[in-house]
C-alpha positions as CSV (number, residue, x, y, z in Angstrom):
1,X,106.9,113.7,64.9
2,X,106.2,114.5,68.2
3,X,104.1,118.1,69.6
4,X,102.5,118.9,72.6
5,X,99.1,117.1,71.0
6,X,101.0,113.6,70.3
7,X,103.3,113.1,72.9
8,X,101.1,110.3,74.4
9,X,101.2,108.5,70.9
10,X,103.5,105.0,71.6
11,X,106.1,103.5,70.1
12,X,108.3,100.2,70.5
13,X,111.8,99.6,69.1
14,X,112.2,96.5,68.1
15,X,116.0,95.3,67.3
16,X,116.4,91.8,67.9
17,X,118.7,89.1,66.3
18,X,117.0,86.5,66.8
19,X,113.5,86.6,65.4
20,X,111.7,83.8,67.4
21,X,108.6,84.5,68.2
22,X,108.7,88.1,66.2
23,X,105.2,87.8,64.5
24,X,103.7,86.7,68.1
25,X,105.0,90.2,69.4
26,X,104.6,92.6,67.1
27,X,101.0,91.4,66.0
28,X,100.0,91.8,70.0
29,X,102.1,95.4,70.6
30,X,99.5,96.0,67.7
31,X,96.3,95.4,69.4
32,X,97.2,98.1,72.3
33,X,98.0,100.9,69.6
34,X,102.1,101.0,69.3
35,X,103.6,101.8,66.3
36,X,106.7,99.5,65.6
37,X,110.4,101.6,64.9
38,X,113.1,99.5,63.9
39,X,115.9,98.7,61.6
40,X,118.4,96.3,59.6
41,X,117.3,92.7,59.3
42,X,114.6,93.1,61.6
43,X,113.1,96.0,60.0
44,X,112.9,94.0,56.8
45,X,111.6,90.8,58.5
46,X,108.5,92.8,60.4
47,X,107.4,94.2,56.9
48,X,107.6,90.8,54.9
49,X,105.0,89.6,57.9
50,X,103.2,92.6,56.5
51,X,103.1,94.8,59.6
52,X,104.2,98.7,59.0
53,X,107.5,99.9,60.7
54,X,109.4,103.0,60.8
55,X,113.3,102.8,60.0
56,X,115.2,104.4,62.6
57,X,117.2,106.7,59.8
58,X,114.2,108.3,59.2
59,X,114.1,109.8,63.0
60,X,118.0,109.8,62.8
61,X,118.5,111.2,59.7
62,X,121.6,109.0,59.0
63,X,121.4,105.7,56.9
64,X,123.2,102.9,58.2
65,X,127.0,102.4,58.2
66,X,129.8,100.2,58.2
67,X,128.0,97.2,57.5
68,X,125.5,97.8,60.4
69,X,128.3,98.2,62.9
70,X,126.3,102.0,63.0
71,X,122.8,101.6,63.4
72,X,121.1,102.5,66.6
73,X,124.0,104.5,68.0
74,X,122.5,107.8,67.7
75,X,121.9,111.2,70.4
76,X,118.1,111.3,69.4
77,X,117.4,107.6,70.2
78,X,118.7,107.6,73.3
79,X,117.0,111.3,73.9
80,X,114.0,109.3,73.7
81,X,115.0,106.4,75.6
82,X,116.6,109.0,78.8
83,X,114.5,112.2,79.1
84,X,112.9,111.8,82.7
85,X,109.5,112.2,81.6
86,X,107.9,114.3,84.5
87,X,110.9,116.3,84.3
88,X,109.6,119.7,83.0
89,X,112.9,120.5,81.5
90,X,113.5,117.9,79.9
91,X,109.8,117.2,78.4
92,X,110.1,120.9,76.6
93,X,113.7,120.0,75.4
94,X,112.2,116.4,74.1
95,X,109.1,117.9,72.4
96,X,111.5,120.3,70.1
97,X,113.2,118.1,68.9
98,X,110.2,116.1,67.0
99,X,110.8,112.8,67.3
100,X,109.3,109.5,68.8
101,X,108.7,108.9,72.7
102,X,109.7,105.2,72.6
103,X,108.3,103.9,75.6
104,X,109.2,100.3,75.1
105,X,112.4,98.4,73.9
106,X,112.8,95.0,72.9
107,X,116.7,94.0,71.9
108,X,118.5,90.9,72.2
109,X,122.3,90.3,71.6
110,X,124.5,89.0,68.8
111,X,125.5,85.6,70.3
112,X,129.1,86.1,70.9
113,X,129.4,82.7,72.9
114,X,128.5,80.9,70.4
115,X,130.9,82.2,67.7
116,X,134.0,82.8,70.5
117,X,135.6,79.6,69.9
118,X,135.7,79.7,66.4
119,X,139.3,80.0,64.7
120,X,138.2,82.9,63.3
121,X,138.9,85.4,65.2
122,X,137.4,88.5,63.1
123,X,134.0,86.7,63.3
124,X,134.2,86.7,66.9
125,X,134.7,89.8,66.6
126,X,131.4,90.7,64.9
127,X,129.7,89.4,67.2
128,X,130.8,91.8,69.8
129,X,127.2,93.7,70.4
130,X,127.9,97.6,71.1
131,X,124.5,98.9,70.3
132,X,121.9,96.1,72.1
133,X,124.1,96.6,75.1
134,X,123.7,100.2,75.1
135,X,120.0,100.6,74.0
136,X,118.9,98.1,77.2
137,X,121.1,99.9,79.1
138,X,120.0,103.1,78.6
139,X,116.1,101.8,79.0
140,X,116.8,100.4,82.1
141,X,118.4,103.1,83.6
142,X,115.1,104.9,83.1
143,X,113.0,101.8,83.8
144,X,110.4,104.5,86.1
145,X,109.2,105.4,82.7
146,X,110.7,103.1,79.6
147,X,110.3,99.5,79.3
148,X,113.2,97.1,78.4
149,X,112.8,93.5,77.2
150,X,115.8,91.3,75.6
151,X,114.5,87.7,76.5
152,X,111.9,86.0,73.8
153,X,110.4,84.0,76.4
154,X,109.5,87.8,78.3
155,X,107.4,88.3,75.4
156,X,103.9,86.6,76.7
157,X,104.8,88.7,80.7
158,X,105.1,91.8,78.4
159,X,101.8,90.8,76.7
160,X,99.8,90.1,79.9
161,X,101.8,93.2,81.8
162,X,99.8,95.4,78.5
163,X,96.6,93.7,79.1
164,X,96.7,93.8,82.9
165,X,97.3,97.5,82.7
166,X,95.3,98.8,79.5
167,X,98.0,99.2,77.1
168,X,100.4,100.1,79.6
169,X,103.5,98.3,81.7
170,X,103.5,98.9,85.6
171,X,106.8,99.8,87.5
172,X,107.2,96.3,89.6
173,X,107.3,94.4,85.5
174,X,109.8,97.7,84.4
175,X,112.2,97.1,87.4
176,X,112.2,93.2,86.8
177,X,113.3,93.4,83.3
178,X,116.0,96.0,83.8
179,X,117.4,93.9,86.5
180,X,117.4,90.6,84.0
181,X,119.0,93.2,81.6
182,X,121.8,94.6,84.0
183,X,122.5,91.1,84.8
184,X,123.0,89.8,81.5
185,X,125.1,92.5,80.0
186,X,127.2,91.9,83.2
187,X,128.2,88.3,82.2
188,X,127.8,89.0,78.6
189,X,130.9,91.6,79.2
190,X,132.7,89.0,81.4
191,X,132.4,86.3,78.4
192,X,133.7,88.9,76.4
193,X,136.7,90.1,78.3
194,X,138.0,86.7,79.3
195,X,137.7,85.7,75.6
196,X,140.2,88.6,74.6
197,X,142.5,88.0,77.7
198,X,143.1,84.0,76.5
199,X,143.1,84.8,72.7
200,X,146.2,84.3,71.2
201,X,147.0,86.8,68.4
């Protein structure tokens, strides 16, 4: 997908579980040329609002597995998502192997809070998000060049960030959002962990 002549083509993966605002964002990515790469539920839910989106198993090559536990978890996403992009190195190593240069990311997390107090403890479990966590973190730690979003209510900055900057995001918004992200994966862990330590099995 990607050559020497498209490498400035631009893509957004979108993987997010709660759909709030979905139409608002994908119909405005639209208007500054990205083309939408997603998967699952959310993949289905951006086509039945009639916009075109790439499944990431086509990039990946793998379908999805174990009940979506296996999605986004993959060496040529995050490829995408970590080559240092005036790195010449890493742009020749990027370009062969033919796949999108994802320049923004917009994930939020399975709500494990709300499910943690449930009796159920395998439905807790569930909601344990591995790839969200790992696909903002990723992006952020290459915020210079990737954009990362996970809150709905970033979606209007992200919007006016595009229009301020003609299609574009500029590093001051980048470093904001990976610091929100960084943040939030921090508690979201520390929920987590203190929810497994006072379990009883």
């Amino acid at each position: 997908m990607v050559t020497r002549k498209n490498i400035n083509k631009k893509y957004v993966l979108i993987s997010v579980y709660n759909k709030n605002k979905l139409k608002y964002l994908c119909s405005n990515l639209l208007k500054y040329n990205y083309s939408l790469i997603s998967s699952g539920s959310t993949g289905d839910k951006i086509r039945s609002m009639g916009y075109k989106c790439i499944d990431i198993s086509k990039i990946t090559g793998f379908k999805e597995m174990f009940d979506g536990r296996v999605k986004t978890l993959n060496p040529l996403i995050y490829a995408s998502l970590l080559y240092v992009r005036d790195n010449k190195k890493h742009i020749k190593q990027f370009i062969s192997l033919n796949i999108p240069k994802i320049d923004i990311i917009v994930v939020n997390f399975y709500p494990f809070e709300r499910y943690k107090d449930l009796k159920k403890k395998n439905t807790a479990i569930e909601m344990i998000d591995i790839g969200g966590p790992s696909l903002l973190r990723a992006a952020s730690k290459n915020y210079k060049f990737i954009t990362p979003v996970m809150f709905k209510e970033d979606y209007p900055n992200l919007i006016k960030n595009l229009k301020k900057n003609n299609g574009k995001t500029d590093i001051t918004f980048r470093k904001k959002m990976a610091y929100k992200i960084f943040k939030e994966t921090s508690n979201y862990d520390k929920i987590i962990s203190k929810w497994l330590n006072d379990y009883k099995e």
